[in-house]
N, CA and C atoms of all chains as a GROMACS GRO file, in nm:
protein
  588
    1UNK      N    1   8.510   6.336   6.777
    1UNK     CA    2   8.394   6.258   6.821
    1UNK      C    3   8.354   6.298   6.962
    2UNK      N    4   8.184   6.280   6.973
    2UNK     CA    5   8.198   6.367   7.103
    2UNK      C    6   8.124   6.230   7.241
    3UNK      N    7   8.148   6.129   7.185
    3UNK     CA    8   8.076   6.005   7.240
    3UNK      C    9   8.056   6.022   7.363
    4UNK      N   10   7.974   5.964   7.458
    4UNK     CA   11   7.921   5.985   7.596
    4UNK      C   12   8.027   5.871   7.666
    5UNK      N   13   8.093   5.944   7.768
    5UNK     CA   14   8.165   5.816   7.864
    5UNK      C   15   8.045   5.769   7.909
    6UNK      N   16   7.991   5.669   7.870
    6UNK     CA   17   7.931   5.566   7.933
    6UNK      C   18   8.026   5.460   7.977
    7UNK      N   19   7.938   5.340   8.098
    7UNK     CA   20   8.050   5.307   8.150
    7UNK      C   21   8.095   5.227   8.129
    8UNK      N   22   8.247   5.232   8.124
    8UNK     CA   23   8.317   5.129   8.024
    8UNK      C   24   8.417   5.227   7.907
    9UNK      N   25   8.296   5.261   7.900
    9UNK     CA   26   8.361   5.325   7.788
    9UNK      C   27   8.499   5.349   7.721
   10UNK      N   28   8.487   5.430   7.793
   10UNK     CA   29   8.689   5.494   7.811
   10UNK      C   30   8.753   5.362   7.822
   11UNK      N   31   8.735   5.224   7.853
   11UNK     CA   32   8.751   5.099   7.808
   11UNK      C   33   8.810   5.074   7.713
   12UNK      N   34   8.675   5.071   7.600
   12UNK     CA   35   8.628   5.073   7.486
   12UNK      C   36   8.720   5.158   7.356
   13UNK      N   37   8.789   5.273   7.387
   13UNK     CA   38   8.806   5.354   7.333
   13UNK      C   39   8.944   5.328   7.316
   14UNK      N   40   9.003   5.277   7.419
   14UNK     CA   41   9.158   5.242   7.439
   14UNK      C   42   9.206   5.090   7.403
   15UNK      N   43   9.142   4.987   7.432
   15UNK     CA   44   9.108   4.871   7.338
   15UNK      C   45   9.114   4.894   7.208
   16UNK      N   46   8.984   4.966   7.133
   16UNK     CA   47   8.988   4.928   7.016
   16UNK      C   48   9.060   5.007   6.923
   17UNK      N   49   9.112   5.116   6.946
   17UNK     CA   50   9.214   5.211   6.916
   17UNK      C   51   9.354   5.108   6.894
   18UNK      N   52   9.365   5.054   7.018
   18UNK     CA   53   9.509   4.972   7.008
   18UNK      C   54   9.494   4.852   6.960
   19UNK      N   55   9.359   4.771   6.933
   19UNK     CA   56   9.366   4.693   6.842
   19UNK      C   57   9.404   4.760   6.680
   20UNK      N   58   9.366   4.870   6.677
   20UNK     CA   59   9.368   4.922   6.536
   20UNK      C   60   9.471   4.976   6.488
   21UNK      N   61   9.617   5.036   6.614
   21UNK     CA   62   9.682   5.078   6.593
   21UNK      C   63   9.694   5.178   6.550
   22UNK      N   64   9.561   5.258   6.623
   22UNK     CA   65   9.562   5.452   6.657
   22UNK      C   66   9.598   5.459   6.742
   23UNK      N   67   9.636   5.623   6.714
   23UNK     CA   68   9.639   5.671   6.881
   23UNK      C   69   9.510   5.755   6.937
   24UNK      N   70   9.472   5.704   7.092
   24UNK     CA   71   9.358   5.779   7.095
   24UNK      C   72   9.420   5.911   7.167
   25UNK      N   73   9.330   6.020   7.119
   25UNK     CA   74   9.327   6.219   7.193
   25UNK      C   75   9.208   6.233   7.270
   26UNK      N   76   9.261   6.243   7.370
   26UNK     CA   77   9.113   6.279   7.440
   26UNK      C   78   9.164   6.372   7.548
   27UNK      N   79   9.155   6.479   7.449
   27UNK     CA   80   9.168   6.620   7.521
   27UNK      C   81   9.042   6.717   7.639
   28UNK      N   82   8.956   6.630   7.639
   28UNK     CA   83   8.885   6.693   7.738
   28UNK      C   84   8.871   6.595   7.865
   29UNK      N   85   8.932   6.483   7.826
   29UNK     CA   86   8.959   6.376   7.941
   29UNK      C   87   8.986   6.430   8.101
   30UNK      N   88   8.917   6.412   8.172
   30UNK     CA   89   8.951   6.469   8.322
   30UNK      C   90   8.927   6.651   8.368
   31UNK      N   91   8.866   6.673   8.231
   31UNK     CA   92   8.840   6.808   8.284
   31UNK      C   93   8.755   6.874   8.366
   32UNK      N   94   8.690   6.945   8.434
   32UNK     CA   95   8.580   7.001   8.565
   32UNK      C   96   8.479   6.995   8.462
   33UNK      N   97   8.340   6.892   8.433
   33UNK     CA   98   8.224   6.939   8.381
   33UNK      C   99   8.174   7.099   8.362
   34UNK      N  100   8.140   7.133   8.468
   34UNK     CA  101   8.097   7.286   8.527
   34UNK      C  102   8.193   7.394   8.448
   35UNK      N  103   8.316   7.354   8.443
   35UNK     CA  104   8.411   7.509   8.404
   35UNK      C  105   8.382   7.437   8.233
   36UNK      N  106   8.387   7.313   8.192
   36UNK     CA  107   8.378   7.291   8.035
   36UNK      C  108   8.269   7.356   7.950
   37UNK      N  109   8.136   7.348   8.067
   37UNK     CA  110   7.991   7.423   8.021
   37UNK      C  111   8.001   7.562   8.015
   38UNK      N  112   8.078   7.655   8.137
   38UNK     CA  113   8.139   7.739   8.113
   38UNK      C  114   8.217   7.801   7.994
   39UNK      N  115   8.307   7.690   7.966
   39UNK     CA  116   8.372   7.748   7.901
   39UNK      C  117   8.294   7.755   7.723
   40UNK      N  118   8.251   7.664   7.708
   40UNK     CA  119   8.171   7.616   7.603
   40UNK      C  120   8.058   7.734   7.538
   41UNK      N  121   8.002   7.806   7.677
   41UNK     CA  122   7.895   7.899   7.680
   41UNK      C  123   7.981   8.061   7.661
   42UNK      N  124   8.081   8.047   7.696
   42UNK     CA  125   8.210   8.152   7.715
   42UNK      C  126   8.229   8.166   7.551
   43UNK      N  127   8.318   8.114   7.495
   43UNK     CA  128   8.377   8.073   7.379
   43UNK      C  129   8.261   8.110   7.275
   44UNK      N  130   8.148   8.073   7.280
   44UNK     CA  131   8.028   8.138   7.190
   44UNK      C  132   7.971   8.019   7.116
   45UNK      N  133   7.967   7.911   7.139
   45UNK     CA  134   7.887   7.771   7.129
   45UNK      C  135   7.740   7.801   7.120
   46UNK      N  136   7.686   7.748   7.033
   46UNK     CA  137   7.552   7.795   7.042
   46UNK      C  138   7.529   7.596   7.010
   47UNK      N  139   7.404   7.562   7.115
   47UNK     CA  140   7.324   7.438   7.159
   47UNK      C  141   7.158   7.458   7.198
   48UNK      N  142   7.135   7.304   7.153
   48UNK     CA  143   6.977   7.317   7.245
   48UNK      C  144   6.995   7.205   7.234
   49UNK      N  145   6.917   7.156   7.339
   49UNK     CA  146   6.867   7.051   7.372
   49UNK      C  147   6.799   6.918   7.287
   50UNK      N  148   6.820   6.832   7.292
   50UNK     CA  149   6.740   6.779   7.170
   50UNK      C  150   6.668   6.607   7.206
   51UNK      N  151   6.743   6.591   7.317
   51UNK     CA  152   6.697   6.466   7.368
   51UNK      C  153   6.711   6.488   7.566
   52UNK      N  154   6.655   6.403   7.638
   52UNK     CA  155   6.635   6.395   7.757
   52UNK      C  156   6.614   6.253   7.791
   53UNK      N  157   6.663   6.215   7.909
   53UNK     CA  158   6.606   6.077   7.944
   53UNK      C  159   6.497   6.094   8.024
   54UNK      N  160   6.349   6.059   8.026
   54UNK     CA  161   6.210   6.120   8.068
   54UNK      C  162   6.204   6.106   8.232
   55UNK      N  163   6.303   5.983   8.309
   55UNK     CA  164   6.290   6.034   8.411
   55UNK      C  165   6.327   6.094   8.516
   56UNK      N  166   6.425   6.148   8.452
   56UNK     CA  167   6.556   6.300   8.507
   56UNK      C  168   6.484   6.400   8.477
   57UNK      N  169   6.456   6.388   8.331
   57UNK     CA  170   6.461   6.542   8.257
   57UNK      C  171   6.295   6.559   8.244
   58UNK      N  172   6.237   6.667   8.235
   58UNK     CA  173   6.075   6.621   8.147
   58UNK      C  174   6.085   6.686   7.989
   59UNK      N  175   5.987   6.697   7.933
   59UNK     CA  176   6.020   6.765   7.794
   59UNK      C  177   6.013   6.901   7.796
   60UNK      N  178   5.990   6.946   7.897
   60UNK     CA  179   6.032   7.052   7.880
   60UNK      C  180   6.147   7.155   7.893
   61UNK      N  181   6.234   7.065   7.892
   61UNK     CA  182   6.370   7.089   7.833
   61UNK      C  183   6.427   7.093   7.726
   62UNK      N  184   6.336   6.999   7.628
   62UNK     CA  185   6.366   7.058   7.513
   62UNK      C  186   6.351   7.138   7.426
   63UNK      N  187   6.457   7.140   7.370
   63UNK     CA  188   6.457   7.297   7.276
   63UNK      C  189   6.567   7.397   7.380
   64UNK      N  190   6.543   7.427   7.496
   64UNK     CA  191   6.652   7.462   7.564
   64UNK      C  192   6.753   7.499   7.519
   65UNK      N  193   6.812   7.649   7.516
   65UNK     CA  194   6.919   7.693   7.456
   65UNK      C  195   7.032   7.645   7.548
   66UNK      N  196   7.157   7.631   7.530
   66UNK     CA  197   7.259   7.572   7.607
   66UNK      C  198   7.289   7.722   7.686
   67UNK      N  199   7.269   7.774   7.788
   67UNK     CA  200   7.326   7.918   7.819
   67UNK      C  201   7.331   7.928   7.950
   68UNK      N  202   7.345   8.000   8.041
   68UNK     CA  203   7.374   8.010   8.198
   68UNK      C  204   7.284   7.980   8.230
   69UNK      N  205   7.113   8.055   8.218
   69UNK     CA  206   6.992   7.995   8.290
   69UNK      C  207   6.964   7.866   8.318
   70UNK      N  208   7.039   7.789   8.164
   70UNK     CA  209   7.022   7.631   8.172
   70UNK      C  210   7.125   7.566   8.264
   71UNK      N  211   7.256   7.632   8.297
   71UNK     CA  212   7.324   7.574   8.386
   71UNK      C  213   7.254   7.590   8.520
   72UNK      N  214   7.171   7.756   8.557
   72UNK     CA  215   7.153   7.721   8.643
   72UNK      C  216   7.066   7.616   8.749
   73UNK      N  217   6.955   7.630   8.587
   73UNK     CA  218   6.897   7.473   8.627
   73UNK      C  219   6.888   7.369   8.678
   74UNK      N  220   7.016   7.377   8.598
   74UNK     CA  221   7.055   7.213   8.596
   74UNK      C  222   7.161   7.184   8.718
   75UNK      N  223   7.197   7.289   8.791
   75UNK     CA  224   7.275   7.303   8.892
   75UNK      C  225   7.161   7.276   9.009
   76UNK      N  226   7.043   7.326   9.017
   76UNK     CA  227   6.956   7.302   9.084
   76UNK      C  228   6.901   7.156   9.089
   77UNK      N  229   6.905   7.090   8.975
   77UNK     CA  230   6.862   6.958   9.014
   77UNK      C  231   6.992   6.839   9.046
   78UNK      N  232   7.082   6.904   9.064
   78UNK     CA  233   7.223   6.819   9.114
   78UNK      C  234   7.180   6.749   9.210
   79UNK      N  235   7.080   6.735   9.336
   79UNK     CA  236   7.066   6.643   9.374
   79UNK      C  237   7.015   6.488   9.284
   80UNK      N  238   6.962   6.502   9.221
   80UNK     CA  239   6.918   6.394   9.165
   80UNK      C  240   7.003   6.342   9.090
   81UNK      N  241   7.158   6.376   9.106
   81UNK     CA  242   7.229   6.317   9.023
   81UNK      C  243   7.249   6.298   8.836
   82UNK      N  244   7.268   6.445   8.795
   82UNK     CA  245   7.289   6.464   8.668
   82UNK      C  246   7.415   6.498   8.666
   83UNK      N  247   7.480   6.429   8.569
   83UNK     CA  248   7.606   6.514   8.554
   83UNK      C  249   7.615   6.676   8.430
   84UNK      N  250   7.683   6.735   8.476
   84UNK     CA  251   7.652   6.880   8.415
   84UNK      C  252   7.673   6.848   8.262
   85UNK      N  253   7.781   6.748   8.226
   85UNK     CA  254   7.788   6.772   8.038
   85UNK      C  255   7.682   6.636   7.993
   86UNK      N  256   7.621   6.594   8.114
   86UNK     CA  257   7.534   6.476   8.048
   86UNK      C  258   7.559   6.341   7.958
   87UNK      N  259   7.690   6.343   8.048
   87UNK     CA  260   7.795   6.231   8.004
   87UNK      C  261   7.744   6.064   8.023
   88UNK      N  262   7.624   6.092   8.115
   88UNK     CA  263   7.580   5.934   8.120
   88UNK      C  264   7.424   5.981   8.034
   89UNK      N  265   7.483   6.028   7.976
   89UNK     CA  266   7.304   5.999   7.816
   89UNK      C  267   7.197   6.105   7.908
   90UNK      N  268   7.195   6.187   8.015
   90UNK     CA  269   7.079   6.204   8.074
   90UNK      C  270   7.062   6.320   7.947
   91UNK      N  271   7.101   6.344   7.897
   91UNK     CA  272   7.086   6.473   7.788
   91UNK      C  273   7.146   6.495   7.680
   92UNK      N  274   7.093   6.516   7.542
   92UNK     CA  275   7.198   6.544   7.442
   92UNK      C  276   7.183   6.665   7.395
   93UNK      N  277   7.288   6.745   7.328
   93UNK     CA  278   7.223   6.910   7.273
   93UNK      C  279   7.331   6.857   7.106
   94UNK      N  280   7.245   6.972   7.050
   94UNK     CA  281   7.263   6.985   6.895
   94UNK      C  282   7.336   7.107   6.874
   95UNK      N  283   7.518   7.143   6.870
   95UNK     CA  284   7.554   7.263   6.801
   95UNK      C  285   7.519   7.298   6.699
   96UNK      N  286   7.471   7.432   6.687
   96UNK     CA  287   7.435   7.452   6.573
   96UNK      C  288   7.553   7.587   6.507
   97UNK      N  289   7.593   7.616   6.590
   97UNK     CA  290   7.678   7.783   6.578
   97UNK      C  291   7.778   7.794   6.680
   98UNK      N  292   7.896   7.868   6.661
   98UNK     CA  293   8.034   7.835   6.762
   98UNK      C  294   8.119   7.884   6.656
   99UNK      N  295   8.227   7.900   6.695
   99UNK     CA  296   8.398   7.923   6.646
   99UNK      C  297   8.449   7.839   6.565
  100UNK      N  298   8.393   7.704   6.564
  100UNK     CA  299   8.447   7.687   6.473
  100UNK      C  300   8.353   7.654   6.308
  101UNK      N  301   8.244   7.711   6.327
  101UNK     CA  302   8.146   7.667   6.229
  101UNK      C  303   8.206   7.799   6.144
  102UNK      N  304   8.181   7.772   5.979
  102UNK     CA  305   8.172   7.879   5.896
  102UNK      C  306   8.041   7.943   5.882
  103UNK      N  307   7.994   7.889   5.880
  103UNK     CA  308   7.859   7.872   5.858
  103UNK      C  309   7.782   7.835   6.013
  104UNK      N  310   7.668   7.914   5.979
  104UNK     CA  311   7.540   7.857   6.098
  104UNK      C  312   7.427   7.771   6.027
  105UNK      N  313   7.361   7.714   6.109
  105UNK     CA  314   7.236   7.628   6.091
  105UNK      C  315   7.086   7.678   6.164
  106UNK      N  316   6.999   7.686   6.105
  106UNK     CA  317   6.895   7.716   6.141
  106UNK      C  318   6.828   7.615   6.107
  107UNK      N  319   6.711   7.610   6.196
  107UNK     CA  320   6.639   7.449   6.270
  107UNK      C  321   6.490   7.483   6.257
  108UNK      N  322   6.419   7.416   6.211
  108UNK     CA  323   6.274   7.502   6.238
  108UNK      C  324   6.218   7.362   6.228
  109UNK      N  325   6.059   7.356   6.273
  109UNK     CA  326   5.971   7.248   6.279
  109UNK      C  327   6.039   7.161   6.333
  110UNK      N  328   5.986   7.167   6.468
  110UNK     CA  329   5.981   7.125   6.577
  110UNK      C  330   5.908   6.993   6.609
  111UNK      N  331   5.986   6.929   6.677
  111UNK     CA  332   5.785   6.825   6.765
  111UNK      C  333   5.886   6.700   6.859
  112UNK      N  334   5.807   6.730   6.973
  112UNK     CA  335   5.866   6.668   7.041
  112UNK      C  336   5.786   6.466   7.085
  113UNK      N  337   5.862   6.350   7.055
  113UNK     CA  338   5.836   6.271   7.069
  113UNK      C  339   5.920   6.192   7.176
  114UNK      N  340   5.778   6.095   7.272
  114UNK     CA  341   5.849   5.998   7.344
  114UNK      C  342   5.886   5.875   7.314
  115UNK      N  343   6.040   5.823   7.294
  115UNK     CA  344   6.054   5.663   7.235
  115UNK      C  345   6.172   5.609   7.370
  116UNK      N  346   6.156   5.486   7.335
  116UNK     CA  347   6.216   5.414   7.485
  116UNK      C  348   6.233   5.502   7.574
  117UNK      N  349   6.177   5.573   7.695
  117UNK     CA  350   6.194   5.638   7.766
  117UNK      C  351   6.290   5.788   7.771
  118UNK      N  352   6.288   5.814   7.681
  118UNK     CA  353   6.343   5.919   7.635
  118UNK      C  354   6.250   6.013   7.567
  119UNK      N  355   6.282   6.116   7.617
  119UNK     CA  356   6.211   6.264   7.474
  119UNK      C  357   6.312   6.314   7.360
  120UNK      N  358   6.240   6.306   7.282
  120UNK     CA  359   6.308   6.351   7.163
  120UNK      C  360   6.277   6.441   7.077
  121UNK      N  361   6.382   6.572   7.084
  121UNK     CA  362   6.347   6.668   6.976
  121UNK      C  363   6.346   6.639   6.823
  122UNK      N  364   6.236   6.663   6.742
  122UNK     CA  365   6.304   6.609   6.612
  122UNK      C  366   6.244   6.748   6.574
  123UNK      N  367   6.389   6.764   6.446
  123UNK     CA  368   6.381   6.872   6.368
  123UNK      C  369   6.348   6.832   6.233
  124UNK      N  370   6.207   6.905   6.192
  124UNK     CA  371   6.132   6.895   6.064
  124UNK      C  372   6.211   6.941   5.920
  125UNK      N  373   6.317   7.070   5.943
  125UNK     CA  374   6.360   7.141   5.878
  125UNK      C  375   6.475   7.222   5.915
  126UNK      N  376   6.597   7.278   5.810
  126UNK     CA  377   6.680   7.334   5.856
  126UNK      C  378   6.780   7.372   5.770
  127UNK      N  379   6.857   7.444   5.756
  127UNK     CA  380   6.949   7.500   5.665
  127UNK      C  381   7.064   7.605   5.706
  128UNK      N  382   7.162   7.587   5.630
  128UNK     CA  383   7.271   7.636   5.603
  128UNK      C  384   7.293   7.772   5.558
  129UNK      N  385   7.315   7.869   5.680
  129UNK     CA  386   7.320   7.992   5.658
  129UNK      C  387   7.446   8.051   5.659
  130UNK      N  388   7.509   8.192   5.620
  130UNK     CA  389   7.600   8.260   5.617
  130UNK      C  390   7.593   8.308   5.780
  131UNK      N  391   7.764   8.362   5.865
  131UNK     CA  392   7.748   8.411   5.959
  131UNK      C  393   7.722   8.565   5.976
  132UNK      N  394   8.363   6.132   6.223
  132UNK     CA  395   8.305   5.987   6.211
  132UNK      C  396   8.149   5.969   6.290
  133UNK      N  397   8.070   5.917   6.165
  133UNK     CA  398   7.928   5.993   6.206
  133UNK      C  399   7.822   5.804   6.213
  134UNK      N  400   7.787   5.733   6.322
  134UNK     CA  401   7.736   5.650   6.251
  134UNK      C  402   7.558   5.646   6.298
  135UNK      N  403   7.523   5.599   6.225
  135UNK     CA  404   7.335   5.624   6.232
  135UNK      C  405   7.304   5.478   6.210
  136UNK      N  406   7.140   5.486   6.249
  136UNK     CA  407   7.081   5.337   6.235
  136UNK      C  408   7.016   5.300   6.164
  137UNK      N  409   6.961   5.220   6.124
  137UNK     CA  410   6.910   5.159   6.018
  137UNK      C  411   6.799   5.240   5.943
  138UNK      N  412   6.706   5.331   6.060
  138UNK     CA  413   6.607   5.438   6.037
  138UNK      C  414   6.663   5.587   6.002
  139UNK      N  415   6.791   5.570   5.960
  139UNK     CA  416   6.866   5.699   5.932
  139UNK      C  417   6.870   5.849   6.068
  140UNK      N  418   6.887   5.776   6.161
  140UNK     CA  419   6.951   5.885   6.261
  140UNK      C  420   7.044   5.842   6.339
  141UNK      N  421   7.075   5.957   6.383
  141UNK     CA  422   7.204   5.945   6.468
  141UNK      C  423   7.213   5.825   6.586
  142UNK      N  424   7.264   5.772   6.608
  142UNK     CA  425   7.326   5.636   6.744
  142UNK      C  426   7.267   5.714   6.856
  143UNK      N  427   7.332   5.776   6.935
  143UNK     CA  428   7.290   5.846   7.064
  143UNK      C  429   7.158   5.920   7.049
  144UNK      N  430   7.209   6.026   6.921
  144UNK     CA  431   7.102   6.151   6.972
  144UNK      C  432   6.962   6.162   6.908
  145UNK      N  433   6.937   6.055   6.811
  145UNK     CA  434   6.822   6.055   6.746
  145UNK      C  435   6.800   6.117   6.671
  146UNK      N  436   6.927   6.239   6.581
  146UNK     CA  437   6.885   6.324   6.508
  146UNK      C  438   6.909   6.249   6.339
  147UNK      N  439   6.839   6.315   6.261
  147UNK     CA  440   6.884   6.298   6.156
  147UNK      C  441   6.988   6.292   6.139
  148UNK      N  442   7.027   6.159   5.992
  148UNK     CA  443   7.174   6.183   5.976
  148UNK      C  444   7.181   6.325   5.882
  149UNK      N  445   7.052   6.339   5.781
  149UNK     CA  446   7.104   6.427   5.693
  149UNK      C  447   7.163   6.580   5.778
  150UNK      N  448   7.092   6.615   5.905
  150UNK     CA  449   7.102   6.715   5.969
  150UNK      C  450   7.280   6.725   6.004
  151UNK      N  451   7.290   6.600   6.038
  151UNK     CA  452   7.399   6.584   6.110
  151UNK      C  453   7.555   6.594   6.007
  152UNK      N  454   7.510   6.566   5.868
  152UNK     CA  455   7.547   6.555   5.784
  152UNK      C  456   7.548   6.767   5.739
  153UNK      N  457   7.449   6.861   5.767
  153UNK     CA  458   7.447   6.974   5.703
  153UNK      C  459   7.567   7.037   5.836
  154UNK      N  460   7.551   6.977   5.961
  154UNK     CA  461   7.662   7.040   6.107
  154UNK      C  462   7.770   7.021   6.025
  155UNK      N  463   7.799   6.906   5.944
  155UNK     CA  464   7.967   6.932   5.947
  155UNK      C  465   7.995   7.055   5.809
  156UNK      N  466   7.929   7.024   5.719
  156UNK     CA  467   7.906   7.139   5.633
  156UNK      C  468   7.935   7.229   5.659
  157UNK      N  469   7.834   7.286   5.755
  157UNK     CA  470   7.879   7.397   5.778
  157UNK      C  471   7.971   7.446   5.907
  158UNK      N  472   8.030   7.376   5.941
  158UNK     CA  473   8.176   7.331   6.007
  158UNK      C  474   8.302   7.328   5.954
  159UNK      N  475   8.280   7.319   5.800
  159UNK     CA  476   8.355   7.266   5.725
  159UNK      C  477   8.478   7.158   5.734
  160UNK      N  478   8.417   7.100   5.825
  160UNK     CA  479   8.513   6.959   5.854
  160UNK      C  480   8.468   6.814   5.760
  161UNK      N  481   8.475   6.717   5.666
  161UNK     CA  482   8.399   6.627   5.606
  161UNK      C  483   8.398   6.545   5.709
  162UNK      N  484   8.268   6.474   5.680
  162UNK     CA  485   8.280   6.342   5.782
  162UNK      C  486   8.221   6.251   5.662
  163UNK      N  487   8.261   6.127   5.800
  163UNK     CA  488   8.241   5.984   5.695
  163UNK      C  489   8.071   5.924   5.830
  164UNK      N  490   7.986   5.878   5.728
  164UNK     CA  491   7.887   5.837   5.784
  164UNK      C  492   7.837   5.709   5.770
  165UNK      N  493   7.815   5.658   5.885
  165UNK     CA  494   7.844   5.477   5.822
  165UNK      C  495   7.704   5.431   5.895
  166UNK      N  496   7.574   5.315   5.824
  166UNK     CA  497   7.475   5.278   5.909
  166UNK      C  498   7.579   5.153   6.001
  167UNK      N  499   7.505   5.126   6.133
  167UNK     CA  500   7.538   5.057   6.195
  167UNK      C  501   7.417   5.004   6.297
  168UNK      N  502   7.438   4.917   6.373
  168UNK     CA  503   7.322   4.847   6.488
  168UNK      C  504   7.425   4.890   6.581
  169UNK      N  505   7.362   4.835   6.688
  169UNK     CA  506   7.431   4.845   6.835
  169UNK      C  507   7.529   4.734   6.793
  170UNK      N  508   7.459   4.604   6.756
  170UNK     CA  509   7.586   4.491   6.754
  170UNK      C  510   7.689   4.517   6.638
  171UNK      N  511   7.674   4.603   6.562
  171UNK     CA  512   7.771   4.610   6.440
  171UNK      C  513   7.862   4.735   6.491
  172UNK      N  514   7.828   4.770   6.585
  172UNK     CA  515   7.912   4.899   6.610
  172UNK      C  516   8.055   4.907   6.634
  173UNK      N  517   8.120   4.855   6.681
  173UNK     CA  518   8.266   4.803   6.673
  173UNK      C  519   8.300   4.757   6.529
  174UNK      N  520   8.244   4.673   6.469
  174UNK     CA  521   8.302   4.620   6.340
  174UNK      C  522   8.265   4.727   6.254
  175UNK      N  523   8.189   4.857   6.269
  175UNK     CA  524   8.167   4.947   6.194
  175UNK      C  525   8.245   5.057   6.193
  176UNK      N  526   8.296   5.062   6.294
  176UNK     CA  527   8.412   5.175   6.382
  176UNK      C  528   8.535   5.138   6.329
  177UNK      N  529   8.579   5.001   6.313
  177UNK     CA  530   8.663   4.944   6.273
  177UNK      C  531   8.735   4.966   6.116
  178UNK      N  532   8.611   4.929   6.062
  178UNK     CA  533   8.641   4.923   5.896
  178UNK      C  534   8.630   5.081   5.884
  179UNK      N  535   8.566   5.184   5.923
  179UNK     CA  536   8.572   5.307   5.954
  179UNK      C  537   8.770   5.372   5.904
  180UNK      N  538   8.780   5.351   6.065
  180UNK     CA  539   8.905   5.357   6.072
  180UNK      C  540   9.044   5.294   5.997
  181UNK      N  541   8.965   5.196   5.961
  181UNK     CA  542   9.071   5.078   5.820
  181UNK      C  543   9.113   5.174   5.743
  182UNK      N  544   9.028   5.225   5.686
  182UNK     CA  545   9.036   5.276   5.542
  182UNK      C  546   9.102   5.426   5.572
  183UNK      N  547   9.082   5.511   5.687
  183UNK     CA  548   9.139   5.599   5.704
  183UNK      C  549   9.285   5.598   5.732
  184UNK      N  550   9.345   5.498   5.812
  184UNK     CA  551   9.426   5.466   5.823
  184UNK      C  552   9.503   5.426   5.701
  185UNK      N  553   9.457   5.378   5.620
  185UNK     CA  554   9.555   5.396   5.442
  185UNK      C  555   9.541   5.500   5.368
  186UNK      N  556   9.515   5.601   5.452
  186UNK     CA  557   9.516   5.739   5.419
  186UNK      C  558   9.590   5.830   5.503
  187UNK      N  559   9.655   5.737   5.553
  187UNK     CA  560   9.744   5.824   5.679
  187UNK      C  561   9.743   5.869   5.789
  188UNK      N  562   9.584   5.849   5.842
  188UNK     CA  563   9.503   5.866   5.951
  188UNK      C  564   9.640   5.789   6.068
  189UNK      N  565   9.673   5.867   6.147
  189UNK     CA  566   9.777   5.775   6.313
  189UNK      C  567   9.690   5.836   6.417
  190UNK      N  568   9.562   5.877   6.443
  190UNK     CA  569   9.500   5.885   6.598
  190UNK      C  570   9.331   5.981   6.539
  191UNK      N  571   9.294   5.976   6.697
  191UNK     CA  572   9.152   5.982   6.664
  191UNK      C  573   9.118   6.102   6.811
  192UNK      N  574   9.052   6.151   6.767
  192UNK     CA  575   9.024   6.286   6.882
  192UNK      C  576   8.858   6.230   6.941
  193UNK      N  577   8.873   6.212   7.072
  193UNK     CA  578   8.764   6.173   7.149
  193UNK      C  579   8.690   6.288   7.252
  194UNK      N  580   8.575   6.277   7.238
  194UNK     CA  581   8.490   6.384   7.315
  194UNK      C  582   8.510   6.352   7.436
  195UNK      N  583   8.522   6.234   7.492
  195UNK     CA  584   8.509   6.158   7.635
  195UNK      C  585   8.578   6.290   7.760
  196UNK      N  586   8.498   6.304   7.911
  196UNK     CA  587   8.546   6.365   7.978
  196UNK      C  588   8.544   6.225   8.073
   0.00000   0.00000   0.00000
């Protein structure tokens, strides 16, 4: 699960786990944002963008391939307080392709809509390809 | 563990569930996809995990940094 630490969260996760009598893994817990995007973009992760919160991000971020240019971006607007994996909702991306997929996904029809203050990529179409 | 809203998309990201539903596919990992509200979301997570858990399910892998 790739849920957003929102805050509390990590709360949330350890509570209701031990009400349930799991154990929670949270292997990326405490790791450097910056080297995870790295590493993520390293490793061969393929992302875009698919949502934004409208008054961080504008829409034209979406669609945005997940790749260095976009880090460097997004390194550029660090003043305004984004975190790089977009852990407080300012951004969501859609894997589509990576190491561990058998298979890739291809995305087509596009259109970008604004709902509660957010942009949203929505995908019209898409399918299940060989690598 | 995949849950969507009443309008059939994803909780956070707004995507389709069916989309979200072809990622694990071709991931080849199964997931379980459950509708939920904001207020049902715990009791949906819950019974989620119930049933996995009489399947032998002992822990849960979290994205959280």
């Amino acid at each position: 699960m790739g849920i957003s630490n929102i805050a509390g969260h990590e709360g949330w996760i350890d509570r209701v786990c031990s009400e349930l009598g799991i154990r929670p893994v949270k292997p990326l817990w405490g790791s450097d944002p910056w080297q995870l995007l790295t590493d993520f973009i390293k490793e061969g992760f393929k992302a875009f963008v698919v949502m934004v919160k409208a008054d961080l991000l504008g829409k034209e971020w979406l669609g945005r391939k997940v790749d260095e240019a976009f880090m460097r971006d997004l390194r550029k607007l660090e003043k305004v307080d984004i975190h790089p994996s977009g852990e407080l909702g300012e951004y969501h991306t859609f894997v589509y392709d990576g190491p561990l997929f058998r298979k890739r996904l291809k995305t087509f029809d596009f259109t970008k809509e604004l709902r509660e203050g957010c942009w949203f990529l929505d995908i019209g179409s898409y399918g299940i390809v060989e690598k | 563990m995949n849950f969507v809203s009443k309008d059939g998309r994803c909780m956070s990201h707004g995507l389709h569930s069916q989309l979200i539903l072809a990622q694990s596919k071709a991931i080849g990992i199964p997931m379980i996809q459950r509708e939920v509200a904001w207020e049902t979301y715990e009791q949906g997570f819950k019974s989620v995990v119930r049933e996995l858990k009489q399947n032998g399910v002992e822990g849960a892998v979290f994205g959280d940094l």
